[in-house]
PDB file of N, CA, C, O and CB in Angstrom:
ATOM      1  N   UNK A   1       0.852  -1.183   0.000  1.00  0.00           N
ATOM      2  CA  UNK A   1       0.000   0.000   0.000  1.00  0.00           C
ATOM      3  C   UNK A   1       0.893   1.239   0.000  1.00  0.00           C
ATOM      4  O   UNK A   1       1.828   1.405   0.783  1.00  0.00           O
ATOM      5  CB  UNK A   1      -0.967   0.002   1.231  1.00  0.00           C
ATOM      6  N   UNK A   2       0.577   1.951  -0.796  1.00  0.00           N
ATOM      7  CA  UNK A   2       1.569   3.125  -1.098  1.00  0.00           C
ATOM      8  C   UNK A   2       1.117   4.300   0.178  1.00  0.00           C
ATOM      9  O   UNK A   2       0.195   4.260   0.993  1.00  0.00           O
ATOM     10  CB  UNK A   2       1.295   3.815  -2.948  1.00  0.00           C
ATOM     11  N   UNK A   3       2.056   5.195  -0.025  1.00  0.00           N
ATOM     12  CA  UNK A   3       1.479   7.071   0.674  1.00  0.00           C
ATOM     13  C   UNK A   3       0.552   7.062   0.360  1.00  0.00           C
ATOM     14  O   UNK A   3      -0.315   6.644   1.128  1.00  0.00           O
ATOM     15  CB  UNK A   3       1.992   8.625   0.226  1.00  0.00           C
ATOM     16  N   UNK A   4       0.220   7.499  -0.889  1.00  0.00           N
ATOM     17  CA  UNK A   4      -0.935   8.351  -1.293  1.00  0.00           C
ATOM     18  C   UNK A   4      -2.314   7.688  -1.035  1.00  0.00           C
ATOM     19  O   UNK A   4      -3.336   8.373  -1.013  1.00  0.00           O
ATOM     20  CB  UNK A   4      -0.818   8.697  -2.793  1.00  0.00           C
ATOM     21  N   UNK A   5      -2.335   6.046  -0.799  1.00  0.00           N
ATOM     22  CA  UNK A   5      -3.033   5.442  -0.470  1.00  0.00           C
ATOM     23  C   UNK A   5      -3.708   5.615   0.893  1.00  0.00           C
ATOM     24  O   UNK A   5      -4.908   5.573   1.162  1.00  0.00           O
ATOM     25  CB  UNK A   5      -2.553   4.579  -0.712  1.00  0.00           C
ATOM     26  N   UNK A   6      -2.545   5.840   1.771  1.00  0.00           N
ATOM     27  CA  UNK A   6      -2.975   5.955   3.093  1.00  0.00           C
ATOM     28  C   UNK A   6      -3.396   7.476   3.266  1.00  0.00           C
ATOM     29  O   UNK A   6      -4.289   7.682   4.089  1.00  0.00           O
ATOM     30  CB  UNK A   6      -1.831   5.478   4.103  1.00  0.00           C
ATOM     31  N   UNK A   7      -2.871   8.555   2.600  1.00  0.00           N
ATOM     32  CA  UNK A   7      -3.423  10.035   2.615  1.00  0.00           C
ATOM     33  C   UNK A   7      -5.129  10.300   2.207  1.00  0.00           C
ATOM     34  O   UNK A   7      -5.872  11.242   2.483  1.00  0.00           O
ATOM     35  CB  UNK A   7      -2.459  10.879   1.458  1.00  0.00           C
ATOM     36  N   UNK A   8      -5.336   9.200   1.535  1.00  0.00           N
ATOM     37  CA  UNK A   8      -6.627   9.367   1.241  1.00  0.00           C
ATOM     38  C   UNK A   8      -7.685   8.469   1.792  1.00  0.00           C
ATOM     39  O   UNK A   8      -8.881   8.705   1.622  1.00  0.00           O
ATOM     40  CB  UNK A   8      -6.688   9.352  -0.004  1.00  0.00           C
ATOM     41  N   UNK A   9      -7.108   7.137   2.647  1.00  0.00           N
ATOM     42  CA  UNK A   9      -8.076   6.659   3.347  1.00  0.00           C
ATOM     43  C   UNK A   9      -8.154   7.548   4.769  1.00  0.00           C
ATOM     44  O   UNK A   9      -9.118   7.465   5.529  1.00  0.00           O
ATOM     45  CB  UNK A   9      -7.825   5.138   3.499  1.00  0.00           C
ATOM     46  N   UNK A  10      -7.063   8.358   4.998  1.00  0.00           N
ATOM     47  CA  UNK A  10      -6.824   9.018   6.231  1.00  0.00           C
ATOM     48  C   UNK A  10      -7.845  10.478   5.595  1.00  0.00           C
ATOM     49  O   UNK A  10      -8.829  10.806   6.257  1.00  0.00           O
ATOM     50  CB  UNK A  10      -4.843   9.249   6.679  1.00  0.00           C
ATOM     51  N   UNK A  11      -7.598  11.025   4.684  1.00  0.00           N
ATOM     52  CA  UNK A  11      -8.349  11.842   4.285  1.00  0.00           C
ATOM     53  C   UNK A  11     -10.185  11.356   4.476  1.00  0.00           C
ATOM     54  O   UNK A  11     -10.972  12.052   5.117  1.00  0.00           O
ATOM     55  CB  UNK A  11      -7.762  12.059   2.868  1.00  0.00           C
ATOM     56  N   UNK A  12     -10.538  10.177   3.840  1.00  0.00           N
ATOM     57  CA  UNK A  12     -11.861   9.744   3.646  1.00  0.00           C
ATOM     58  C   UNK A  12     -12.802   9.802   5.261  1.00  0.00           C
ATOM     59  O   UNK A  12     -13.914  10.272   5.503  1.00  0.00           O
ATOM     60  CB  UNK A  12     -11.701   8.114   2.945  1.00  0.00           C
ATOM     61  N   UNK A  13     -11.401   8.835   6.509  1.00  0.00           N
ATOM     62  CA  UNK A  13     -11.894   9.196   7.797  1.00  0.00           C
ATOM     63  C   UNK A  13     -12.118  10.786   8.375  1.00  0.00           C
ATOM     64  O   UNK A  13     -12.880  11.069   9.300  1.00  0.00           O
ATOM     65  CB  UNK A  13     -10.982   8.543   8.625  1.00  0.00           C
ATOM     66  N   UNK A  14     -11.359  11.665   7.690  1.00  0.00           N
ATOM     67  CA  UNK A  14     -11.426  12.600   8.386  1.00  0.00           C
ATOM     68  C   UNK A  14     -12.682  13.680   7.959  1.00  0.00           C
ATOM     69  O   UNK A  14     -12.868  14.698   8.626  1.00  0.00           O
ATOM     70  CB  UNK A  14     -10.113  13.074   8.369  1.00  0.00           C
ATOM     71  N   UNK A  15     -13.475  13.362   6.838  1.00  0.00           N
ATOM     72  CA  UNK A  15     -14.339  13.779   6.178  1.00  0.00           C
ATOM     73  C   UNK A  15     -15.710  13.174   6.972  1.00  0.00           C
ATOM     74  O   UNK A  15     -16.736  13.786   7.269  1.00  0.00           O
ATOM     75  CB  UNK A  15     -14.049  13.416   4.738  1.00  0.00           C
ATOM     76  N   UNK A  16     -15.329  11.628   7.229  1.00  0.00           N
ATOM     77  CA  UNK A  16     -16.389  11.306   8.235  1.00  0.00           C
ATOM     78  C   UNK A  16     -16.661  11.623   9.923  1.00  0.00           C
ATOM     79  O   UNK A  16     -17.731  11.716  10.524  1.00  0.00           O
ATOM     80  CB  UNK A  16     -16.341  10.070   8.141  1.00  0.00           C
ATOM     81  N   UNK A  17     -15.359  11.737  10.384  1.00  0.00           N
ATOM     82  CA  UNK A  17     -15.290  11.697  12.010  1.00  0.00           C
ATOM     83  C   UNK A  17     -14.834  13.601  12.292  1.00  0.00           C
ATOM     84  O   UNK A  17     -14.994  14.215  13.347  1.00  0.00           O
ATOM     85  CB  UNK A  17     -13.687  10.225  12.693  1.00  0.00           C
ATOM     86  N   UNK A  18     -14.299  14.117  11.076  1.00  0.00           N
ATOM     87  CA  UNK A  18     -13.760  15.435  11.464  1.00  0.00           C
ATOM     88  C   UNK A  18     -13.050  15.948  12.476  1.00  0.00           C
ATOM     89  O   UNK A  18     -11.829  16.064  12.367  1.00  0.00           O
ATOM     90  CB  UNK A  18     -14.499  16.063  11.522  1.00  0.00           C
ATOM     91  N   UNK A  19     -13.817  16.384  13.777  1.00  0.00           N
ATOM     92  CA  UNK A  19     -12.877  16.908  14.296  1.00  0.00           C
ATOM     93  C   UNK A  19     -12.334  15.869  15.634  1.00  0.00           C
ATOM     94  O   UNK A  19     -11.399  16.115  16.396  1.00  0.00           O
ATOM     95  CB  UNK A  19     -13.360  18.336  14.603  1.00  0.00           C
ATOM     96  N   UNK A  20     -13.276  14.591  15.644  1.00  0.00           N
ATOM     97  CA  UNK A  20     -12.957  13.386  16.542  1.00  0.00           C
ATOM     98  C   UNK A  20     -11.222  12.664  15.972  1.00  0.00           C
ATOM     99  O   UNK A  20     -10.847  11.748  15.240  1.00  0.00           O
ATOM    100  CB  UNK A  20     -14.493  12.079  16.276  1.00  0.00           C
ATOM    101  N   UNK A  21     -10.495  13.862  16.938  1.00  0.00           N
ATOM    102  CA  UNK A  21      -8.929  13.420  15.948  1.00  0.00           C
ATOM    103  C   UNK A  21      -8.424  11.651  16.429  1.00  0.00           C
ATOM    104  O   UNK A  21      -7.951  10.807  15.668  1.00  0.00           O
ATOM    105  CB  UNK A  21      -7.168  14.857  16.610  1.00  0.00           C
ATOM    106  N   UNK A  22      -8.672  11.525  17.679  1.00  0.00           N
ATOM    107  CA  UNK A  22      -8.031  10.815  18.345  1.00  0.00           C
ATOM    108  C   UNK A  22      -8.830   9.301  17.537  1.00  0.00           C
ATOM    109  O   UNK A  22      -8.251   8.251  17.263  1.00  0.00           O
ATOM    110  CB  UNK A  22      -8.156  11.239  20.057  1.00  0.00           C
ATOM    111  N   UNK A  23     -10.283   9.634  17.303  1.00  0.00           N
ATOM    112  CA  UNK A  23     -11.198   8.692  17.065  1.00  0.00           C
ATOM    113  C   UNK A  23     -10.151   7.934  14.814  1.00  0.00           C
ATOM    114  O   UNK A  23      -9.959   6.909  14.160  1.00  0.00           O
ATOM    115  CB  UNK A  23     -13.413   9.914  17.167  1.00  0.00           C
ATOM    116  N   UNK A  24      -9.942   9.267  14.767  1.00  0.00           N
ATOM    117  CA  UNK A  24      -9.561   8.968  12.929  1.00  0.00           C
ATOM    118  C   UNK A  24      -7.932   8.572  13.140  1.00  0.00           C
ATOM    119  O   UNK A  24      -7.467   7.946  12.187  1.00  0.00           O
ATOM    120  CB  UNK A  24      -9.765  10.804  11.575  1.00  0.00           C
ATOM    121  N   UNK A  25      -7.230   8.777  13.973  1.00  0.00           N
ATOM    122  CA  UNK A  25      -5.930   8.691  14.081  1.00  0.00           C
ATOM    123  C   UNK A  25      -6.032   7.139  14.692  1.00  0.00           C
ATOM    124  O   UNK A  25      -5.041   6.430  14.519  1.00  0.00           O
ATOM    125  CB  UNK A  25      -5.204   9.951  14.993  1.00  0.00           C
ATOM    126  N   UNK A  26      -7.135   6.595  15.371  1.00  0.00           N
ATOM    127  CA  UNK A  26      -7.037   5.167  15.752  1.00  0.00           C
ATOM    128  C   UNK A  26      -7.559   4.323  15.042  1.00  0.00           C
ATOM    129  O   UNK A  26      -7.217   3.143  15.124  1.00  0.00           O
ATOM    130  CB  UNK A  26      -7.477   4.887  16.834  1.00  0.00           C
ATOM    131  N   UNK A  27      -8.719   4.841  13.996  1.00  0.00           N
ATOM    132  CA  UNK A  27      -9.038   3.915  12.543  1.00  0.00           C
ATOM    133  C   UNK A  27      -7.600   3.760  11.465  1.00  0.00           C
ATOM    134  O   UNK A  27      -7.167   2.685  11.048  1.00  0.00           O
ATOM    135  CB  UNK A  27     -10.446   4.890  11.496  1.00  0.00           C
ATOM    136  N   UNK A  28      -7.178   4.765  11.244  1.00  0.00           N
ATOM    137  CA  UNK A  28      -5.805   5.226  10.437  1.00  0.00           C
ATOM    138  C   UNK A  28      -5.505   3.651  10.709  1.00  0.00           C
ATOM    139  O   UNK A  28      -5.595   2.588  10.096  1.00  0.00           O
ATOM    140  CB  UNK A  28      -4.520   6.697  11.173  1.00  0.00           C
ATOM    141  N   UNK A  29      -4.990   4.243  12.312  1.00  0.00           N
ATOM    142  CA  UNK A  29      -3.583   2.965  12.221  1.00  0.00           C
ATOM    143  C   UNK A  29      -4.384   1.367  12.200  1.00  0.00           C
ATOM    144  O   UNK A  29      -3.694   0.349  12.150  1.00  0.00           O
ATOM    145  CB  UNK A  29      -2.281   3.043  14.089  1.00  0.00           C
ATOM    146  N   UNK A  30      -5.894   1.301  12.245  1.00  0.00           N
ATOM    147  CA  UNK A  30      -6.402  -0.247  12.537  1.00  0.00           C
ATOM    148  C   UNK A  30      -6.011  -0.732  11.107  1.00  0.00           C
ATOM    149  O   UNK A  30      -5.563  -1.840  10.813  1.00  0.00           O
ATOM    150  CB  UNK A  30      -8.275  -0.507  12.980  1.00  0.00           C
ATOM    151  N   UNK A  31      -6.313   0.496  10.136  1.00  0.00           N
ATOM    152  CA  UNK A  31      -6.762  -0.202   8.617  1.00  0.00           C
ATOM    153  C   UNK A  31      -4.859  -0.162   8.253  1.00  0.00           C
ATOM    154  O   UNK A  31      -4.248  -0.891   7.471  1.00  0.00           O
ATOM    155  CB  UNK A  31      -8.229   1.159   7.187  1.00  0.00           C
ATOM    156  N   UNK A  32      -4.397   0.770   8.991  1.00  0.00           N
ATOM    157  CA  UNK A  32      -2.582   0.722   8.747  1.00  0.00           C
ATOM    158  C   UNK A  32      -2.053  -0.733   8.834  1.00  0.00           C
ATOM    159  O   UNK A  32      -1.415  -1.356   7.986  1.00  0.00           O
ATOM    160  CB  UNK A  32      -1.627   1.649  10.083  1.00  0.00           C
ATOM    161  N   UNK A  33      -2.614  -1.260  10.485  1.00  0.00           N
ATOM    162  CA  UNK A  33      -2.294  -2.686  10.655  1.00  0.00           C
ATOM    163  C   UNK A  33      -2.739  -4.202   9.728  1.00  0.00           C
ATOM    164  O   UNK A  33      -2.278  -5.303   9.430  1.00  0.00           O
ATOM    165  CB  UNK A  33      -2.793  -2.805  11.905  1.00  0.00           C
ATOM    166  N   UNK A  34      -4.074  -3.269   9.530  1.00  0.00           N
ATOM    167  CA  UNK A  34      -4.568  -4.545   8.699  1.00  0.00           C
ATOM    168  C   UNK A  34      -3.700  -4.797   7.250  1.00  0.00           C
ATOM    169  O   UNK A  34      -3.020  -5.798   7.024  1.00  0.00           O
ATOM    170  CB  UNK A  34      -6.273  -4.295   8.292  1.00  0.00           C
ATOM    171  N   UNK A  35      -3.830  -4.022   6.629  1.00  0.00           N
ATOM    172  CA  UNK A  35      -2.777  -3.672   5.640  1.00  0.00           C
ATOM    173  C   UNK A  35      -1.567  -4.314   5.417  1.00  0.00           C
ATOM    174  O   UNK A  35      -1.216  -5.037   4.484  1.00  0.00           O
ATOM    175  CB  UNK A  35      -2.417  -2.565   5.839  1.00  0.00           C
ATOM    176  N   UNK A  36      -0.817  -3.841   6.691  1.00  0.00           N
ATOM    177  CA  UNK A  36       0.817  -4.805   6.911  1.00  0.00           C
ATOM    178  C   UNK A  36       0.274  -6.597   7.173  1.00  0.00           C
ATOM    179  O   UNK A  36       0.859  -7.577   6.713  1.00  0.00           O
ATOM    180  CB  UNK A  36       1.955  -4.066   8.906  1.00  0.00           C
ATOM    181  N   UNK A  37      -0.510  -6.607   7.709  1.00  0.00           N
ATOM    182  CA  UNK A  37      -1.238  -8.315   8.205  1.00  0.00           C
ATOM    183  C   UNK A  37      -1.353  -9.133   6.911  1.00  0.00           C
ATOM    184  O   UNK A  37      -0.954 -10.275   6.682  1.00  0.00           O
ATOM    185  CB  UNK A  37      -3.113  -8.260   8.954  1.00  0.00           C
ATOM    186  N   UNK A  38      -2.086  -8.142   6.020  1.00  0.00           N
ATOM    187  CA  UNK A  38      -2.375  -8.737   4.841  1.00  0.00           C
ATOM    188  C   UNK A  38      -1.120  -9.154   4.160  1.00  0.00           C
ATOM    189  O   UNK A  38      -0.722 -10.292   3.913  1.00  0.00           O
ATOM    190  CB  UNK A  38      -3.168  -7.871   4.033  1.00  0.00           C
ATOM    191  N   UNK A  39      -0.568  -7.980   3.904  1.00  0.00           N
ATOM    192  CA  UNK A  39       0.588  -8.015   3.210  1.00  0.00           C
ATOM    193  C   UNK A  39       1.750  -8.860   3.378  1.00  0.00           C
ATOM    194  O   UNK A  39       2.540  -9.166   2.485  1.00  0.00           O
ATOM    195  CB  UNK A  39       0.963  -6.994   3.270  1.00  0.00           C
ATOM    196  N   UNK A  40       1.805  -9.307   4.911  1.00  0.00           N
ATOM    197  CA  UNK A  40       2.757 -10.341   5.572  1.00  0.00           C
ATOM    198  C   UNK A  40       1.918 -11.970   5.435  1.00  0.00           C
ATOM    199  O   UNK A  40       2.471 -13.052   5.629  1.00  0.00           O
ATOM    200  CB  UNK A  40       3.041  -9.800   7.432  1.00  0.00           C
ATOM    201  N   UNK A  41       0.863 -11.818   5.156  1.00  0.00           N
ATOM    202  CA  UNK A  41      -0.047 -13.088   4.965  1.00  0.00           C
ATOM    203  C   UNK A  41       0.024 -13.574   3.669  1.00  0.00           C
ATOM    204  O   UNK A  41      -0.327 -14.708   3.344  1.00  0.00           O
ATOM    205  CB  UNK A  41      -1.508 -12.853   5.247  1.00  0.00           C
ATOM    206  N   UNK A  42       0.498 -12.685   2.888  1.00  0.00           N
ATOM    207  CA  UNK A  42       0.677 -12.727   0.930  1.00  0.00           C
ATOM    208  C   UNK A  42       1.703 -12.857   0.574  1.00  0.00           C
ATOM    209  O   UNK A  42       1.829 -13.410  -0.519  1.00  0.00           O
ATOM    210  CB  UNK A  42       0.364 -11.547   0.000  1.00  0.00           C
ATOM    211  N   UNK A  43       3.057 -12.374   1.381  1.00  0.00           N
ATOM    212  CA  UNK A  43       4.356 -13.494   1.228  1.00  0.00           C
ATOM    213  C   UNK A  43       4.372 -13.973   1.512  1.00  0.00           C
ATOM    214  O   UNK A  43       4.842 -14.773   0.704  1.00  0.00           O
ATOM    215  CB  UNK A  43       5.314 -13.656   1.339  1.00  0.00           C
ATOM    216  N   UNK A  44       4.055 -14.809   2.997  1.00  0.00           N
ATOM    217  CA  UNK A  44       4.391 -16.150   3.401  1.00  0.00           C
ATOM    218  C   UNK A  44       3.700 -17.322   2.441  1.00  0.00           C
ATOM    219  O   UNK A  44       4.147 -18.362   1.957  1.00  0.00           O
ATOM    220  CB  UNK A  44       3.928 -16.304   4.920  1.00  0.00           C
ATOM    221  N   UNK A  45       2.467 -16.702   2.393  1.00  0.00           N
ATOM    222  CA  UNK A  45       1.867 -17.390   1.144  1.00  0.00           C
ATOM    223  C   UNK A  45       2.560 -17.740   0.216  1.00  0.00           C
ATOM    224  O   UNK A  45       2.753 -18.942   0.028  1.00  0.00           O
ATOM    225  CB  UNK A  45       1.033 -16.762   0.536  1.00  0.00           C
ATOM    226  N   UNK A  46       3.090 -16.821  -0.568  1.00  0.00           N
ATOM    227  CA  UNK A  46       4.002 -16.934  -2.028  1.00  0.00           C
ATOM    228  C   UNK A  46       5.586 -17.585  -1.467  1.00  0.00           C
ATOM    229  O   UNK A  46       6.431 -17.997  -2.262  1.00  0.00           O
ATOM    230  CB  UNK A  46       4.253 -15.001  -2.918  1.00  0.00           C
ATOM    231  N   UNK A  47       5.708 -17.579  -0.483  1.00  0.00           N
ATOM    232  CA  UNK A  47       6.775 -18.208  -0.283  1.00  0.00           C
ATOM    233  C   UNK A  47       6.837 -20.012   0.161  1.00  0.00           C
ATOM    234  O   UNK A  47       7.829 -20.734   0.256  1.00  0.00           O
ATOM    235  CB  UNK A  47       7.300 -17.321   0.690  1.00  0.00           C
ATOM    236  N   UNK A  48       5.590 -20.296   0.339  1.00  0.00           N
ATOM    237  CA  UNK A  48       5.321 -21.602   0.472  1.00  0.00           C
ATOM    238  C   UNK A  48       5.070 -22.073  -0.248  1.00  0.00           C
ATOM    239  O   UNK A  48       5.229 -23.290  -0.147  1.00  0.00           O
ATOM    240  CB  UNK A  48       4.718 -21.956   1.054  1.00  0.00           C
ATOM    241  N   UNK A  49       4.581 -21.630  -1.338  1.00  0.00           N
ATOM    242  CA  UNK A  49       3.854 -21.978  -3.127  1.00  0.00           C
ATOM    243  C   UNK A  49       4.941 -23.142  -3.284  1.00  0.00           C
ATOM    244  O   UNK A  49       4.990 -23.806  -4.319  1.00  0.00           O
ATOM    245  CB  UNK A  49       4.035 -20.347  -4.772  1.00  0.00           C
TER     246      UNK A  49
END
């Protein structure tokens, strides 16, 4: 997942939650984590192939 990727899902929360910073800064990083999870779940994958 690139920057600009995360600037605009971080952008999309902040359009919904606005000025609830603490509330968009803790979605940020859930969908941040999920992201790396995935991404570490899709090499090990390809590395067991």
């Amino acid at each position: 997942m690139d920057v600009n990727a995360l600037y605009l899902v971080d952008a999309t929360i902040q359009k919904f939650y606005g000025k609830d910073y603490v509330l968009r800064c803790g979605l940020t990083a859930i969908i941040l984590r999920i992201e790396i999870l995935l991404e570490y779940i899709n090499r090990q994958f390809i590395l067991y192939q």
